[in-house]
C-alpha positions as CSV (number, residue, x, y, z in Angstrom):
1,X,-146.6,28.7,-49.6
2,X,-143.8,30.9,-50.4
3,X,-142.9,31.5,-46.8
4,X,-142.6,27.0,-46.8
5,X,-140.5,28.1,-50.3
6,X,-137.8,30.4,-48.4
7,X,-137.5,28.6,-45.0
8,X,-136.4,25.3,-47.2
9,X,-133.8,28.1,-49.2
10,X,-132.8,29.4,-45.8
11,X,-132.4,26.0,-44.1
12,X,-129.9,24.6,-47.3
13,X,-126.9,24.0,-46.0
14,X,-125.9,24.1,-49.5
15,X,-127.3,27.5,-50.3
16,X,-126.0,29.3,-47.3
17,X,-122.8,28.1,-47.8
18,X,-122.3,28.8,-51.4
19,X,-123.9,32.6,-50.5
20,X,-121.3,33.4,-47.9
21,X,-118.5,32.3,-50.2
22,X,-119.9,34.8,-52.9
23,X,-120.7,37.4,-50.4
24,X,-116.6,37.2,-49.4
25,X,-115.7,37.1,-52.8
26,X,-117.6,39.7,-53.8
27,X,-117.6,41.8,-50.8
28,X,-120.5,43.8,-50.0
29,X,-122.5,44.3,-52.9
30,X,-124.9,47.3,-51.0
31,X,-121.5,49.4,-50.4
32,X,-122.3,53.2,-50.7
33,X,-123.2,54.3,-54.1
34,X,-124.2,50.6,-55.3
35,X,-126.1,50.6,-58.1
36,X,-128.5,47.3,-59.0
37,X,-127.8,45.7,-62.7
38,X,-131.4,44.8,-62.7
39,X,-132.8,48.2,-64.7
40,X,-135.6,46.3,-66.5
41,X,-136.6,45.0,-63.3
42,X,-135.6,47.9,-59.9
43,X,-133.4,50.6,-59.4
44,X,-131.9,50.2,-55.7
45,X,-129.2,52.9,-54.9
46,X,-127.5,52.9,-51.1
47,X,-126.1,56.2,-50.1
């Protein structure tokens, strides 16, 4: 079921273009030494 979920999220045009807008306005957000705002929830570093 959650595969069915994320091939419908994929497939949105919608979705995939609003990500690559925030991905070029953002830039790369898993740039060396990135460090996730989600403390409560994962700690991901990138070196």
């Amino acid at each position: 079921m959650e595969n069915e979920f994320l091939d419908k999220v994929e497939n949105n045009d919608v979705v995939r273009i609003w990500s690559e807008k925030m991905k070029l306005e953002k830039g790369d957000s898993l740039m060396k030494g990135y460090t996730s705002e989600l403390w409560d929830f994962t700690c991901i570093n990138v070196t």
